[in-house]
C-alpha positions, 0 to 999 in steps of 0.5 A: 557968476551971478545967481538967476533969482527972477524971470521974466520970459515970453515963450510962444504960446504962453499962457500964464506963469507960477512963481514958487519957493524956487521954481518959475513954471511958465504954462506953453499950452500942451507943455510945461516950461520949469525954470530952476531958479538959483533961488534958496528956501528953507522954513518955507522962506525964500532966503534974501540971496540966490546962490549961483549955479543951484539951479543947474544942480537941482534941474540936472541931477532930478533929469537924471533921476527921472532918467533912471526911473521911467521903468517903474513909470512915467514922467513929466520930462521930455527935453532939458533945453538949458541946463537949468529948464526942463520943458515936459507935459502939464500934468493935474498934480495930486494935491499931496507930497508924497514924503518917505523916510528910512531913517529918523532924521530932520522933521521926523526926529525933531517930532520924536524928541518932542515925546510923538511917537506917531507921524501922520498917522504912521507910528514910530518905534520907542527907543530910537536914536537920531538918524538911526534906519527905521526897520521899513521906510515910512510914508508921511505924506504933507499937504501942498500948501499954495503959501506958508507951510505944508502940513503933516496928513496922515493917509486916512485923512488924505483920503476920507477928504478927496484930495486923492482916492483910495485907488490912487492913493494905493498906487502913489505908495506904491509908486513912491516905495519902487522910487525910493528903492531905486535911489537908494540902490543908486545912491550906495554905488556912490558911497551914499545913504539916501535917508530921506525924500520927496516925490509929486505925482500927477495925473495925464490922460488918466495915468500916474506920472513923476512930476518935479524934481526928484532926489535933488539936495532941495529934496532929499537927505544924503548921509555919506556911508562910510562911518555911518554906523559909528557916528550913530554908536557914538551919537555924532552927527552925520556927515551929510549933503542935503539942504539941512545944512543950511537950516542947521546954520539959519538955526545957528544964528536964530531963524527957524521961519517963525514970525519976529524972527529974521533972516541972517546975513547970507556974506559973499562968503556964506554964498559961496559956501553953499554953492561948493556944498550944492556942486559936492552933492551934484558930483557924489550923487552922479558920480560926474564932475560938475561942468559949470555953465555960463548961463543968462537969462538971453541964453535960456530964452533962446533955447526954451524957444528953439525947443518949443518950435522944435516939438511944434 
């Protein structure tokens, strides 16, 4: 199968289109139309290969969730045509990431060993080991950033400069805790740790809506719970299915998104890796087997167009 990198689309009633890290977001007047490219990023850097299949992973598992979260409330979705679209209202997003960890992993940890021990201005406590689970989720928000990367920004900042208000900002927290808390409750049933993740937030006729993707590998940390406890004993890493992976590998072999610095060979092989290692989350977090589509970019088309005439 060969992964979907690009589209180029003309639904009814276009009227522009975003080009992210992963995602083509075509705008349909009173709908969204959210493309999940096969596209990889890592280090805020679109890797130079797609990997089949990723798309469906990520659109289908956030479906899911969204799914699964609509009693805390709203969101975005209203039908998933294709398996790798979710076609859903056009919300005025918060300009925030709304990130919240429960344990010391990735960006968090690498900040700790660095000597901080505060992380937008939340503040962490001395003595702790990597991926050891903090005493209560923290809250480190980061800007959006159009290009290049998104920042770390404390929750005064967000507010004293307006990106969003003290009211809202009180009820994306606690929007964002209920989420996490479902996640993790679903994750346990599957065996599973969710250490860390991301959500977006907008805003539509003057409610908080989910928006995007939700506890997907693209934004999400997963530790397996089984030997959890005594791989943290022994300081080992933990078997993990997240993207870290793959950032863990660019490392490996010299590449953290820093300038001078290149992309690594992404072989057939290493491809096909990272495709088994997006359907094995897919699979463990859902607790589903993995149905592989025979997807193209006519196929896609053709079924975002019935769906948009159909909600006509």
């Amino acid at each position: 199968m060969k992964a979907i990198v690009r589209t180029d689309f003309d639904f009814p009633g276009k009227q522009g289109k975003y080009v992210g890290k992963v995602r083509d977001v075509y705008d349909a007047g009173e709908y969204l139309v959210m493309v999940v490219s096969d596209r990889i990023s890592a280090f805020d850097v679109v890797l130079p290969e797609g990997i089949p299949y990723k798309g469906q992973v990520l659109n289908q598992i956030a479906a899911k969730f969204l799914d699964a979260t609509t009693d805390i409330l709203p969101n975005w979705k209203v039908a998933v045509p294709d398996p790798m679209v979710t076609v859903g209202y056009k919300c005025e997003p918060f300009k925030v990431e709304m990130v919240i960890r429960g344990y010391l992993s990735g960006h968090a940890w690498r900040e700790y060993k660095a000597g901080k021990r505060e992380i937008c201005g939340v503040p962490m406590p001395d003595g702790m080991v990597e991926n050891q689970k903090f005493p209560e989720p923290i809250i480190t928000p980061t800007t959006k950033a159009a290009e290049g990367h998104d920042e770390d920004i404390s929750k005064e900042d967000i507010i004293a400069s307006g990106l969003v208000s003290a009211e809202d900002y009180e009820q994306l927290e606690k929007y964002t805790r209920a989420i996490f808390r479902r996640g993790t409750e679903i994750a346990a049933k599957q065996g599973l740790i969710l250490v860390d993740t991301k959500y977006e937030f907008g805003k539509k006729d003057g409610r908080i809506y989910l928006m995007d993707e939700v506890h997907t590998p693209d934004s999400s940390r997963y530790f397996y719970a089984e030997g959890y406890s005594e791989r943290l004993a022994k300081g080992e890493k933990q078997k993990q299915l997240s993207k870290e992976f793959v950032r863990e590998w660019l490392m490996a072999n010299g590449f953290q998104g820093q300038d001078g610095q290149k992309v690594p060979e992404m072989t057939p092989e290493v491809v096909a890796g990272i495709t088994d290692r997006y359907i094995e989350l897919y699979e463990h977090i859902t607790g589903e087997a993995f149905v592989k589509s025979d997807y193209s970019t006519e196929a896609i088309e053709a079924n975002v167009k019935a769906c948009l005439e159909s909600l006509k």
